[in-house]
N, C-alpha and C positions, 0 to 999 in steps of 0.2 A: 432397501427396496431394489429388489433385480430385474431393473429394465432393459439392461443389453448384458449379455454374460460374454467374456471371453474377447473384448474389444479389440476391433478390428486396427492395426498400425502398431498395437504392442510388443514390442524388441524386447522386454527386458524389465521384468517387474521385480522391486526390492523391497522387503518388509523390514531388516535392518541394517546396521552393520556387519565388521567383522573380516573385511580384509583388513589386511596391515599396512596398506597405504592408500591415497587417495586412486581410485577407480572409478574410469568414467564408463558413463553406462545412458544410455538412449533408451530411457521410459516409452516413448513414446511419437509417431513419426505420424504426420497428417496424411492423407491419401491425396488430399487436391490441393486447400491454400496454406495462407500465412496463419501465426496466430498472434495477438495484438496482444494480449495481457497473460498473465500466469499469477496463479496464485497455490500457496498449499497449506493443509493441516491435519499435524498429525496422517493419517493413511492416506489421505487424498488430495487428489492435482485436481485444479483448474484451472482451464484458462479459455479464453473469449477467442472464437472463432471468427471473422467476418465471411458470409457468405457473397460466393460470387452471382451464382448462378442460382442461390438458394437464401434460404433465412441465416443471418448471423443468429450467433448460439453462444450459449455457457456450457462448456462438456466440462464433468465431473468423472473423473476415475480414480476408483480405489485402487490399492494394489494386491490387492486378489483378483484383479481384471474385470469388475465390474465398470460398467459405465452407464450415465443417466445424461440425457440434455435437456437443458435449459433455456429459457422456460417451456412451457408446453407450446406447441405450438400445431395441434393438432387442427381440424377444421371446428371453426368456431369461435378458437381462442389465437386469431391473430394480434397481435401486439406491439408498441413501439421498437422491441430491442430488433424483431424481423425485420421490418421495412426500416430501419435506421441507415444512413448513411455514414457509413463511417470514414471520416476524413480527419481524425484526429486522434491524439491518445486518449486508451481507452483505461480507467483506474478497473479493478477488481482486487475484491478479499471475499475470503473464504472463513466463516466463523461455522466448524461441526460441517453438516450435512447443509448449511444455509450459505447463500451468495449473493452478495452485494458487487454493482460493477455500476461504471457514469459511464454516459454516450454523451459528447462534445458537440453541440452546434455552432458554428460560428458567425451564421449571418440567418434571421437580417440582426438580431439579439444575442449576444452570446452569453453561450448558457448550459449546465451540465444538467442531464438529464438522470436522477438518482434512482436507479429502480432494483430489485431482485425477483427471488423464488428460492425454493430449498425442495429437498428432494423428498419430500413429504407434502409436500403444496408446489406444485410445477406450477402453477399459476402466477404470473405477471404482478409483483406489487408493485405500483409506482407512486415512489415516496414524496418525492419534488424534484422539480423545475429550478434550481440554481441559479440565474441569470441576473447579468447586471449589462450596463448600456458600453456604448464605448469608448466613453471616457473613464468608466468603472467602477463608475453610483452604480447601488444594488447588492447581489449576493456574488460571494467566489464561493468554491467548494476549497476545503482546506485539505481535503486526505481523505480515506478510506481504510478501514483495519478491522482485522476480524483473528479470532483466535478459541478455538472452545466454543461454549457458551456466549462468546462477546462477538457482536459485528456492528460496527457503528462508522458514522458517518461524520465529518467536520464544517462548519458554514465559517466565515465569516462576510458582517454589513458594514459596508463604506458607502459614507452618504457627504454630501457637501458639509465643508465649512460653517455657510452662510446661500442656502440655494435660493435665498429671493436676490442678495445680489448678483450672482449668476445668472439665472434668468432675464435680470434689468444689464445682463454684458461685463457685470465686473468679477468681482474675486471669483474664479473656481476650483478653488482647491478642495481637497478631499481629506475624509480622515475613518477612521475606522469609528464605525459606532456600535455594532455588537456582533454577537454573533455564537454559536453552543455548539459543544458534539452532541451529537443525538443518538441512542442506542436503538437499534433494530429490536423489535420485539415481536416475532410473527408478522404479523400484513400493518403494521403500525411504528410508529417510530416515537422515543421517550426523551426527551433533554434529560441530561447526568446533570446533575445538583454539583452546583459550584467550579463548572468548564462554564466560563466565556468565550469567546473572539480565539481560533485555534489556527494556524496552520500547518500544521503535523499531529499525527497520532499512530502509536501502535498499542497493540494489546499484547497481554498472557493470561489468556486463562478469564478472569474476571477481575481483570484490571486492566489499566488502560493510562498510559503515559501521553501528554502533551504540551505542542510549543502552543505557548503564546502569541498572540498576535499583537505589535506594540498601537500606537496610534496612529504614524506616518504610513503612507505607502508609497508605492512606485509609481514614476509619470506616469503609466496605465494604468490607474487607479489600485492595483495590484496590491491587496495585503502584505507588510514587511511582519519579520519574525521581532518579538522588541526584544532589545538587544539588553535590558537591565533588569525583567522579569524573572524569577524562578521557572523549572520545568516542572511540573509534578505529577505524580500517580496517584492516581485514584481508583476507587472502588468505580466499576462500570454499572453495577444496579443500583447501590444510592451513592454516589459519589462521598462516600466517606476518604476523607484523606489519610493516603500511606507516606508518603513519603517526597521531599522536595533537593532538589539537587541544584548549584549556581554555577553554567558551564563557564568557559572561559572565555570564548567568543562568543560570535552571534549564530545561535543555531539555526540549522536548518533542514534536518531531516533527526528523527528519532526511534530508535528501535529498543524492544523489549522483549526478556525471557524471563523467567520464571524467578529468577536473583541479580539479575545484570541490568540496567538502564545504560545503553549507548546513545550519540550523540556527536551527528556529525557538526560540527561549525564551521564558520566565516572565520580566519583570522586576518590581520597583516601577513603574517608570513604563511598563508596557505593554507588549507584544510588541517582540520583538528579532530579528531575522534577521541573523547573521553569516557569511561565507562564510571559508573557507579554502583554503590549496591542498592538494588530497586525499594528490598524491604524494612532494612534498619538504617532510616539516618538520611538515605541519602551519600554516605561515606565515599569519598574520591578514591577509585580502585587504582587508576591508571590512564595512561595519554600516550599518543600516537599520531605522529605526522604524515599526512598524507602528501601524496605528488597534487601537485597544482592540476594535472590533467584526469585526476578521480570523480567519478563519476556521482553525482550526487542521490547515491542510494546506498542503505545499510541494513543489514540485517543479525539479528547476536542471537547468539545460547549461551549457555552458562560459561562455556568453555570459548569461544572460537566468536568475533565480528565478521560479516564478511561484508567484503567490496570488490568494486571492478575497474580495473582501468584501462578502457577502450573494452577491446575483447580477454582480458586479462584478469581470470580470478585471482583473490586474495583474501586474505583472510588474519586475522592480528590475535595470537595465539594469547592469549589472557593468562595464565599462568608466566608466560616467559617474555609480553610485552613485545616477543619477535614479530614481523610479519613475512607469511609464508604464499609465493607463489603454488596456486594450485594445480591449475588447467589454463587454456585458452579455449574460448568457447571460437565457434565457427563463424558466429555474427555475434553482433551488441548484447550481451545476453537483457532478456525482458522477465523480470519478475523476478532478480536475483535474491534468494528465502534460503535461510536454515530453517529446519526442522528437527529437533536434535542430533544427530550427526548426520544428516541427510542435506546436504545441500545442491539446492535443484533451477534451473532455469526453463525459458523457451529462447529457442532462437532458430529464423528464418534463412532458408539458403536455399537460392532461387528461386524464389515465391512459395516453398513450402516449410510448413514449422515444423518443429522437432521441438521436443523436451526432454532433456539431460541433467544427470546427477553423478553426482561422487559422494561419496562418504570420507567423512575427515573428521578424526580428534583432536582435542588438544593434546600437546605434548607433555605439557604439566604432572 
């Protein structure tokens, strides 16, 4: 669908590799403000604009320099994501030509507001209202992940102990009582058969990896990851199971390509990244220690993890177990994604975004 050809702030458009070492390269420069989320797949960037002076937006750009925004917002079809306030992070994934993004309220209720559109229906779907109080009975949102055909959503429900004693002043403790990933399907949303209580999720393709959510959580009522659970992959249209993996810490972020299941953990002595094979077994590939000050986000291909620490790409070369300084981004990179050798951010400098990429193989 070519709704803006030849978009306006394009430096630099890459359809694949093929230099011989990592080259950084400015997809993409805003003309006015910041940008809060990034996402990508396969050909296309998104990521969440907040508007100043205007409607916040979803801009989607291919890289043949097409560009669509999201959602419509033409006269008639005003919508939540326009007048939203944005005062907090903003989650977005990108499943195909479809985009899932949360808007964060925090008073008087806090509560994630779950909505999309895709570039075939610009129109506003808004899925659910996420909210829990503020002691943190009710709904969290667990994650957001999209890839292909898959774009799906995470809940988990923490509800009291014992809520009449509570209400009569005594016991109020919390515990996790359920909660499902939900698959995107057009203007509708589907529970995946056999995903409970989630706090991480990624996808490839039409599958879809996730943590577990244990029973405990945090004094703010806060979903914990359970720390004695399996992780497992599953089919995203009927949850038929692929495969299950037992990290070694407590995880807490989970990333997936096409043969690799990664996984960053909690341990004693500091971040742990382990990879597996996604589709036979579950089979322990390899481990990787991270610095105490890494950033809790991951992203894999079959070849190459990556992470960030502060402004400082990296990336844990899977064939050789090394890890390899990439780049330094100019700010905190936001949306840091591989896409097979393409790996891409957003980041803000001076109140304006910019989204950048390199290209990196494994050495293997």
């Amino acid at each position: 669908m070519r709704v803006l050809i030849a978009a306006a702030g394009v430096v630099s458009l890459l359809a694949g590799g093929g230099a011989a070492g990592p080259h950084l390269q400015t997809l993409y420069k805003s003309p006015s403000g910041p940008i809060a989320a990034f996402a990508q797949d396969g050909s296309l960037l998104a990521w969440f604009e907040p508007g100043k002076q205007s409607c916040n937006r979803v801009q989607l750009l291919s890289l043949d320099g097409v560009r669509v925004t999201l959602p419509n917002q033409s006269p008639g079809n005003q919508n939540v994501t326009c007048r939203w306030n944005v005062t907090g992070p903003v989650r977005l994934a990108l499943g195909g030509t479809h985009a899932l993004w949360s808007l964060l309220e925090q008073a008087p209720v806090p509560y994630d507001y779950v909505v999309g559109a895709s570039v075939s229906d610009r129109r506003e779907r808004r899925f659910q209202e996420i909210a829990h109080g503020d002691r943190g009975a009710g709904l969290w949102l667990g994650g957001v992940a999209g890839d292909g055909p898959t774009l799906a959503y995470a809940t988990v429900a923490v509800g009291y102990v014992n809520q009449l004693a509570c209400l009569s002043g005594g016991d109020c403790r919390l515990r996790v009582t359920g909660g499902s990933v939900l698959r995107v399907v057009g203007r509708r949303y589907v529970p995946i058969t056999g995903i409970g209580p989630t706090i991480d999720i990624a996808a490839s393709g039409t599958r879809i990896a996730y943590i577990p959510a244990g029973r405990a959580v945090a004094s703010d009522g806060r979903p914990l990851p359970s720390s004695d659970r399996p992780i497992e992959v599953r089919d995203a249209q009927n949850g038929g199971f692929v495969s299950r993996v037992e990290p070694t810490g407590v995880p807490e972020r989970v990333a997936l390509s096409a043969h690799v299941l990664a996984v960053l953990e909690r341990t004693s002595r500091g971040p742990l990244v382990e990879w597996f094979d996604a589709a036979h077994g579950g089979q322990r590939l390899g481990a990787v220690r991270l610095p105490r000050t890494a950033a809790d986000e991951l992203s894999a291909s079959d070849q190459l993890i990556a992470f960030h620490v502060g402004r400082s790409l990296r990336a844990i070369d899977l064939a050789t177990h090394k890890v390899r300084v990439l780049a330094e981004a100019a700010s905190t990179p936001i949306g840091l994604s591989l896409e097979g050798s393409r790996l891409a951010w957003a980041e803000n400098i001076k109140g304006r975004g910019r989204i950048r990429a390199l290209f990196v193989e494994g050495r293997g």
